[in-house]
N, C-alpha and C positions, 0 to 999 in steps of 0.2 A: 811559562805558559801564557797565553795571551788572549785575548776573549775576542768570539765573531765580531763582525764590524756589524754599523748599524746605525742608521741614520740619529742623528740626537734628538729627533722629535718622537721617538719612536722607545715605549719600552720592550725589548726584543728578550722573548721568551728564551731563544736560544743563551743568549748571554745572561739572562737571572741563573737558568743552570749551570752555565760555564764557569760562576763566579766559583762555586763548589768545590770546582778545582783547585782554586786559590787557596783554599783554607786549609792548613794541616790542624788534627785535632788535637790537641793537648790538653789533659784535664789538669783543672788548678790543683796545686799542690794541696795538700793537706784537709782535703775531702775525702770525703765515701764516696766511690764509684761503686754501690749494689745497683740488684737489678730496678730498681723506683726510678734511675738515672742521675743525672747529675745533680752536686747542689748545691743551692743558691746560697750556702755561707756552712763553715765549720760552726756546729750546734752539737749539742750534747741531745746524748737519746741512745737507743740499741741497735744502732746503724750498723756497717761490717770495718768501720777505720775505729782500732783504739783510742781513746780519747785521754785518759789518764787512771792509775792506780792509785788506791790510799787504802790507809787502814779502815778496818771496818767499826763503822759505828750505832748506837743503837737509833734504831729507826730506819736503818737502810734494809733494804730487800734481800734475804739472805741468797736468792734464786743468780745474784750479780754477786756473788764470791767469785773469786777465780782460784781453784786450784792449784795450777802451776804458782802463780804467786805465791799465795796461800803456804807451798810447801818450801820455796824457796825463802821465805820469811821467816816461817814458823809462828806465824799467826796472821788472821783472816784478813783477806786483801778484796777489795770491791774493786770492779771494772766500771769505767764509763765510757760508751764511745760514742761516736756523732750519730747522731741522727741521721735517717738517710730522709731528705727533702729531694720531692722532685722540682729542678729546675722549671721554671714555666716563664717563656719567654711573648709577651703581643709586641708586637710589629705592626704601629700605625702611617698609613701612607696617605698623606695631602693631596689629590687630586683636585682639588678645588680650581675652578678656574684661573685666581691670580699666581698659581705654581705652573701653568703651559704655555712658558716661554723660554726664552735663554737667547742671548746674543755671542756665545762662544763655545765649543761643546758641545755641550749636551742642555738639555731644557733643564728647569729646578727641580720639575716632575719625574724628569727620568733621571737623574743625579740622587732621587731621594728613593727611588724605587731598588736603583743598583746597591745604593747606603745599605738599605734594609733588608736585601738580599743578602749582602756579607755579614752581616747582625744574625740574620736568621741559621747559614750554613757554621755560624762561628758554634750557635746553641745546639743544634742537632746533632752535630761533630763529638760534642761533649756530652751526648745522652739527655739533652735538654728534651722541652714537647714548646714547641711553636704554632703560634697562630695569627692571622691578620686581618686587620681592619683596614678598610679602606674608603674613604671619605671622597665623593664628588657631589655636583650640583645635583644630583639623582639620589641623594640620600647615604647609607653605608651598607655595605657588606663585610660581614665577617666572618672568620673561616674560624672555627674553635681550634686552641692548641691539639697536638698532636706530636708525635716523636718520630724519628728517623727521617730517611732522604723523601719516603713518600709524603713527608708533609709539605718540604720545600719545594715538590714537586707543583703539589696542589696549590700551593701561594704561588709561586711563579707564573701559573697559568691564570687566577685571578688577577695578580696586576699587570698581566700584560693585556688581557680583555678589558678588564675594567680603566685602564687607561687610553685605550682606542676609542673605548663609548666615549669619555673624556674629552676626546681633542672633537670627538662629531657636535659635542654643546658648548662653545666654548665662553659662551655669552648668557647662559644658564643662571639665576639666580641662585644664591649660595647659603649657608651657614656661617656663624663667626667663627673663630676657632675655640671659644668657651662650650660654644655649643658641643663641640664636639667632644672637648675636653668630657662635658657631663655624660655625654655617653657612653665613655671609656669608663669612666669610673663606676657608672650604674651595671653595665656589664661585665666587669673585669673583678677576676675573684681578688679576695685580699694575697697582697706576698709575689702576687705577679710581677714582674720585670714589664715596665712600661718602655719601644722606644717611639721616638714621635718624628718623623721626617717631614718639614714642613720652612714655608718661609715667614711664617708667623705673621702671615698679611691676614688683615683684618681678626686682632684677636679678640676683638669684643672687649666690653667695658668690663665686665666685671671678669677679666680672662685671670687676673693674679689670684682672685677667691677660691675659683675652680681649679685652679690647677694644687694649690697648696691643699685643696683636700681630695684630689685625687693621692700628692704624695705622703698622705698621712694615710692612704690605703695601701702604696704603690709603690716602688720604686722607679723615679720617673729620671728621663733622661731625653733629651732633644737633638734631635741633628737638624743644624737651621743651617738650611740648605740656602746657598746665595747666589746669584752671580756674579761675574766678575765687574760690569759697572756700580753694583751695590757696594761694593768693598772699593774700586777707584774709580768713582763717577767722572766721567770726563767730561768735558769743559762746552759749551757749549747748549742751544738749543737743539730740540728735539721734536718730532710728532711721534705720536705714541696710539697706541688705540686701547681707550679705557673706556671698555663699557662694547656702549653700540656706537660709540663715536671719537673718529680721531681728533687730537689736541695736542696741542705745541706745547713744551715744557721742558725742566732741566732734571736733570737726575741728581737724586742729591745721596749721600753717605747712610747708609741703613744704621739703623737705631734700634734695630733687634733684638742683636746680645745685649747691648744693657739693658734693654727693658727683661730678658729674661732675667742677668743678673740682676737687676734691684727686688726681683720676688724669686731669689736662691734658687733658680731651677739650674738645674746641671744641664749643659749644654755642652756642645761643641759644632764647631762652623765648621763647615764641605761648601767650598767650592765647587760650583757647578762643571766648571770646566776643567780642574781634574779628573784623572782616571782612578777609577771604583778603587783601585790600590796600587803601590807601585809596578808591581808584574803586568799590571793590564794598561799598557799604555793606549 
Protein backbone atom coordinates (compact mmCIF):
# COMPACT_ATOMS: atom_id res chain seq x y z
CA UNK A 1 0.00 0.00 0.00
CA UNK A 2 1.35 3.36 -0.60
CA UNK A 3 0.35 6.69 0.94
CA UNK A 4 -1.23 9.94 -1.05
CA UNK A 5 1.31 12.22 -2.37
CA UNK A 6 1.88 15.40 -0.79
CA UNK A 7 3.84 18.24 -0.95
CA UNK A 8 6.87 17.94 1.92
CA UNK A 9 5.94 21.26 3.35
CA UNK A 10 2.69 20.23 4.00
CA UNK A 11 1.36 17.86 6.85
CA UNK A 12 -1.50 16.20 4.70
CA UNK A 13 -4.38 14.84 6.79
CA UNK A 14 -5.09 12.40 4.04
CA UNK A 15 -1.79 10.63 4.56
CA UNK A 16 -1.71 10.74 8.89
CA UNK A 17 -4.90 8.33 8.06
CA UNK A 18 -3.28 6.39 5.29
CA UNK A 19 -0.47 5.54 7.46
CA UNK A 20 -3.27 3.25 9.35
CA UNK A 21 -3.11 1.13 6.67
CA UNK A 22 0.35 0.36 7.21
CA UNK A 23 0.11 -1.14 10.52
CA UNK A 24 -1.00 -4.61 11.14
CA UNK A 25 -2.09 -5.04 14.83
CA UNK A 26 -0.33 -7.51 16.77
CA UNK A 27 -0.48 -7.78 20.48
CA UNK A 28 2.65 -8.43 22.52
CA UNK A 29 2.93 -11.81 23.50
CA UNK A 30 2.39 -12.66 26.99
CA UNK A 31 -0.17 -9.80 27.99
CA UNK A 32 -3.69 -9.59 28.98
CA UNK A 33 -5.76 -8.36 26.12
CA UNK A 34 -9.30 -7.67 28.60
CA UNK A 35 -11.64 -5.33 27.81
CA UNK A 36 -9.12 -1.99 30.02
CA UNK A 37 -7.09 -2.81 26.60
CA UNK A 38 -3.72 -3.24 26.19
CA UNK A 39 -0.65 -3.38 28.45
CA UNK A 40 2.00 -1.55 29.05
CA UNK A 41 4.24 -4.68 30.67
CA UNK A 42 3.27 -8.35 31.89
CA UNK A 43 2.33 -7.35 35.99
CA UNK A 44 0.70 -9.47 38.29
CA UNK A 45 -2.92 -8.58 39.55
CA UNK A 46 -6.52 -10.30 38.47
CA UNK A 47 -6.25 -9.51 34.84
CA UNK A 48 -7.79 -12.30 32.33
CA UNK A 49 -4.00 -13.91 31.12
CA UNK A 50 -2.66 -16.64 33.89
CA UNK A 51 0.19 -15.53 35.46
CA UNK A 52 1.51 -18.64 37.56
CA UNK A 53 0.19 -21.40 40.17
CA UNK A 54 1.59 -22.40 43.54
CA UNK A 55 0.75 -23.89 46.67
CA UNK A 56 -1.33 -22.21 48.86
CA UNK A 57 -0.07 -20.47 51.74
CA UNK A 58 -1.13 -18.80 54.88
CA UNK A 59 -1.78 -15.27 54.27
CA UNK A 60 -2.98 -15.65 50.68
CA UNK A 61 -6.74 -14.83 49.89
CA UNK A 62 -8.46 -17.88 49.95
CA UNK A 63 -11.23 -16.20 47.22
CA UNK A 64 -7.76 -16.95 44.47
CA UNK A 65 -7.71 -20.87 45.02
CA UNK A 66 -8.19 -22.50 41.82
CA UNK A 67 -10.28 -25.45 41.82
CA UNK A 68 -9.22 -27.28 38.89
CA UNK A 69 -5.81 -27.17 40.28
CA UNK A 70 -6.66 -27.66 43.58
CA UNK A 71 -8.30 -31.10 42.58
CA UNK A 72 -5.62 -32.07 40.20
CA UNK A 73 -3.01 -31.71 43.00
CA UNK A 74 -4.96 -32.65 45.90
CA UNK A 75 -4.12 -29.80 47.80
CA UNK A 76 -4.93 -25.93 47.63
CA UNK A 77 -3.42 -24.30 44.54
CA UNK A 78 -3.55 -20.15 44.34
CA UNK A 79 -3.90 -18.42 40.85
CA UNK A 80 -2.09 -15.30 39.98
CA UNK A 81 -2.49 -13.58 36.81
CA UNK A 82 -1.54 -10.27 35.19
CA UNK A 83 -3.00 -7.26 35.74
CA UNK A 84 -4.95 -5.82 33.09
CA UNK A 85 -3.03 -2.06 32.71
CA UNK A 86 -4.48 0.18 30.26
CA UNK A 87 -1.91 1.07 27.76
CA UNK A 88 -1.77 4.93 27.53
CA UNK A 89 0.25 6.30 24.95
CA UNK A 90 1.15 10.90 24.48
CA UNK A 91 2.45 11.61 21.22
CA UNK A 92 4.42 14.98 21.38
CA UNK A 93 4.84 16.89 18.10
CA UNK A 94 7.64 19.88 17.77
CA UNK A 95 6.30 22.48 15.64
CA UNK A 96 8.41 25.05 16.80
CA UNK A 97 9.80 27.14 14.32
CA UNK A 98 13.49 25.76 13.96
CA UNK A 99 11.46 22.12 12.86
CA UNK A 100 9.80 23.94 9.34
CA UNK A 101 12.35 23.16 7.00
CA UNK A 102 13.92 20.31 5.22
CA UNK A 103 16.23 20.37 2.04
CA UNK A 104 15.34 16.78 0.86
CA UNK A 105 11.87 15.30 1.45
CA UNK A 106 9.92 16.02 3.52
CA UNK A 107 10.34 19.14 6.21
CA UNK A 108 11.66 17.88 10.11
CA UNK A 109 8.13 19.02 10.99
CA UNK A 110 6.35 16.85 8.77
CA UNK A 111 8.81 13.71 9.10
CA UNK A 112 7.97 13.94 12.88
CA UNK A 113 4.22 14.40 12.44
CA UNK A 114 4.22 11.12 10.00
CA UNK A 115 6.73 9.39 12.87
CA UNK A 116 4.07 10.05 15.41
CA UNK A 117 1.34 9.00 13.31
CA UNK A 118 2.72 5.41 13.04
CA UNK A 119 3.48 5.59 16.92
CA UNK A 120 -0.05 6.46 17.41
CA UNK A 121 -1.89 3.69 14.79
CA UNK A 122 0.87 0.99 16.23
CA UNK A 123 -0.98 1.88 20.02
CA UNK A 124 -4.70 1.89 19.08
CA UNK A 125 -4.15 -1.15 16.85
CA UNK A 126 -3.30 -2.89 20.08
CA UNK A 127 -6.23 -1.60 22.38
CA UNK A 128 -4.02 1.18 23.61
CA UNK A 129 -5.81 5.02 24.42
CA UNK A 130 -3.69 7.85 22.63
CA UNK A 131 -3.29 11.37 22.98
CA UNK A 132 -1.36 14.49 21.62
CA UNK A 133 0.40 17.44 22.37
CA UNK A 134 1.57 19.61 20.17
CA UNK A 135 3.89 22.52 20.68
CA UNK A 136 4.32 25.82 18.37
CA UNK A 137 5.35 29.45 18.73
CA UNK A 138 1.49 29.89 19.75
CA UNK A 139 1.74 27.86 22.86
CA UNK A 140 0.34 23.99 23.11
CA UNK A 141 -2.55 21.96 22.41
CA UNK A 142 -3.45 18.86 23.77
CA UNK A 143 -5.86 16.33 22.86
CA UNK A 144 -6.37 13.77 26.14
CA UNK A 145 -5.62 10.01 25.44
CA UNK A 146 -8.42 8.15 23.99
CA UNK A 147 -8.79 4.55 22.31
CA UNK A 148 -9.61 3.17 18.99
CA UNK A 149 -9.46 4.74 15.30
CA UNK A 150 -11.62 7.76 16.40
CA UNK A 151 -8.79 8.96 18.42
CA UNK A 152 -6.26 8.93 15.56
CA UNK A 153 -8.76 10.37 13.73
CA UNK A 154 -9.02 13.43 16.06
CA UNK A 155 -5.01 13.65 16.31
CA UNK A 156 -4.56 13.59 12.60
CA UNK A 157 -6.80 16.51 12.07
CA UNK A 158 -4.95 18.49 15.04
CA UNK A 159 -1.61 18.29 13.50
CA UNK A 160 -2.57 18.81 10.26
CA UNK A 161 -4.31 22.37 11.43
CA UNK A 162 -2.00 23.09 13.92
CA UNK A 163 0.90 22.81 11.52
CA UNK A 164 -0.51 25.01 8.72
CA UNK A 165 -1.00 27.81 11.52
CA UNK A 166 2.67 26.79 11.86
CA UNK A 167 4.12 27.54 8.63
CA UNK A 168 1.65 31.12 8.64
CA UNK A 169 4.45 32.31 11.99
CA UNK A 170 7.21 31.13 10.96
CA UNK A 171 9.46 33.71 12.67
CA UNK A 172 7.33 33.59 15.88
CA UNK A 173 9.01 33.70 19.19
CA UNK A 174 9.38 30.29 20.79
CA UNK A 175 9.93 28.07 23.94
CA UNK A 176 13.03 25.99 24.72
CA UNK A 177 12.49 22.43 24.52
CA UNK A 178 12.84 22.22 28.62
CA UNK A 179 10.21 24.18 28.66
CA UNK A 180 8.09 22.09 27.12
CA UNK A 181 9.54 19.11 28.59
CA UNK A 182 7.99 20.65 32.07
CA UNK A 183 4.78 20.75 30.70
CA UNK A 184 4.55 17.20 29.70
CA UNK A 185 5.41 16.21 32.82
CA UNK A 186 3.02 18.52 34.94
CA UNK A 187 0.34 17.30 32.61
CA UNK A 188 1.01 13.81 31.86
CA UNK A 189 -0.33 11.19 34.41
CA UNK A 190 2.44 8.83 36.01
CA UNK A 191 3.02 5.35 33.74
CA UNK A 192 2.28 7.22 30.59
CA UNK A 193 4.36 6.16 27.37
CA UNK A 194 6.00 9.40 26.44
CA UNK A 195 7.12 9.88 22.50
CA UNK A 196 8.73 13.07 21.67
CA UNK A 197 9.30 14.07 17.86
CA UNK A 198 11.61 16.87 17.72
CA UNK A 199 15.01 18.05 16.38
CA UNK A 200 16.17 19.13 19.77
CA UNK A 201 17.03 22.62 18.60
CA UNK A 202 17.27 24.93 21.38
CA UNK A 203 16.90 22.69 24.33
CA UNK A 204 17.45 24.85 27.00
CA UNK A 205 20.06 24.81 29.71
CA UNK A 206 18.61 23.12 32.10
CA UNK A 207 16.86 20.56 29.40
CA UNK A 208 18.99 17.06 31.01
CA UNK A 209 17.10 18.11 34.62
CA UNK A 210 13.72 18.11 33.12
CA UNK A 211 13.83 15.57 31.11
CA UNK A 212 15.27 12.89 33.74
CA UNK A 213 12.46 13.88 35.89
CA UNK A 214 10.05 13.63 33.48
CA UNK A 215 11.37 9.88 33.03
CA UNK A 216 11.33 9.13 36.59
CA UNK A 217 7.43 9.73 35.91
CA UNK A 218 7.40 8.48 32.30
CA UNK A 219 8.47 6.28 30.01
CA UNK A 220 10.30 8.61 27.63
CA UNK A 221 11.43 7.91 24.20
CA UNK A 222 12.56 10.58 21.35
CA UNK A 223 12.45 10.41 17.69
CA UNK A 224 15.18 13.13 16.74
CA UNK A 225 14.03 13.93 13.61
CA UNK A 226 17.07 15.22 11.25
CA UNK A 227 17.90 16.12 7.99
CA UNK A 228 19.95 14.89 5.63
CA UNK A 229 22.72 17.90 5.68
CA UNK A 230 22.60 17.39 9.69
CA UNK A 231 23.82 13.72 9.29
CA UNK A 232 26.42 14.73 5.98
CA UNK A 233 26.91 18.36 6.08
CA UNK A 234 28.23 19.21 2.76
CA UNK A 235 31.20 21.14 2.04
CA UNK A 236 30.98 24.50 1.52
CA UNK A 237 29.27 28.07 2.35
CA UNK A 238 25.88 28.69 2.65
CA UNK A 239 23.08 31.69 3.21
CA UNK A 240 20.51 30.56 5.44
CA UNK A 241 17.78 32.62 6.99
CA UNK A 242 17.87 32.47 10.86
CA UNK A 243 15.61 34.56 12.59
CA UNK A 244 14.33 37.82 10.45
CA UNK A 245 17.58 37.87 8.69
CA UNK A 246 19.62 36.00 6.11
CA UNK A 247 23.39 34.99 6.86
CA UNK A 248 26.14 33.16 5.25
CA UNK A 249 27.43 29.92 7.06
CA UNK A 250 28.52 26.35 7.03
CA UNK A 251 26.61 23.48 8.23
CA UNK A 252 28.21 21.45 10.41
CA UNK A 253 27.38 17.59 11.92
CA UNK A 254 24.53 17.59 14.54
CA UNK A 255 25.43 16.91 18.00
CA UNK A 256 22.02 15.88 19.05
CA UNK A 257 22.20 12.18 19.74
CA UNK A 258 25.01 12.55 22.09
CA UNK A 259 23.78 15.12 23.80
CA UNK A 260 20.73 13.04 24.38
CA UNK A 261 22.92 9.93 25.01
CA UNK A 262 25.16 11.68 27.68
CA UNK A 263 21.66 12.31 29.82
CA UNK A 264 20.48 8.24 28.99
CA UNK A 265 17.43 9.34 26.96
CA UNK A 266 16.40 6.60 24.57
CA UNK A 267 16.24 7.91 21.46
CA UNK A 268 16.22 7.01 17.86
CA UNK A 269 17.14 9.19 14.58
CA UNK A 270 14.49 9.39 11.40
CA UNK A 271 15.66 10.90 8.84
CA UNK A 272 13.82 13.39 7.36
CA UNK A 273 13.96 12.38 3.92
CA UNK A 274 12.97 8.80 4.28
CA UNK A 275 9.61 7.44 3.97
CA UNK A 276 7.25 7.18 7.13
CA UNK A 277 8.10 3.11 6.57
CA UNK A 278 9.31 1.02 3.98
CA UNK A 279 5.75 0.29 2.01
CA UNK A 280 5.35 4.09 1.81
CA UNK A 281 7.75 5.13 -0.50
Amino acid sequence: MSLPRASGAEVSLDRLVAIGGLVTGKHPPGLSHGVAGGLSGPRRGEGGDLFDLRPFQDGDDPRRIDPSATARSGRPQVRSRHEEVERTLLLVADFRPPMLWGTRGRFRSVAAAEALAMEGWRAVVTGGRVGVMIVTSGGVEILDPRPREAAMLRMAGALARAHEAALDAPDARYESLAVMLETVTALTAPGTAVRIATGLDTPGADFGIVAAALMRKCPLEVLLVQDSVEEAPPPGRFSARIGGSVRPGRFGASTSADRLASHAIPHRILNAADPVCPEAA
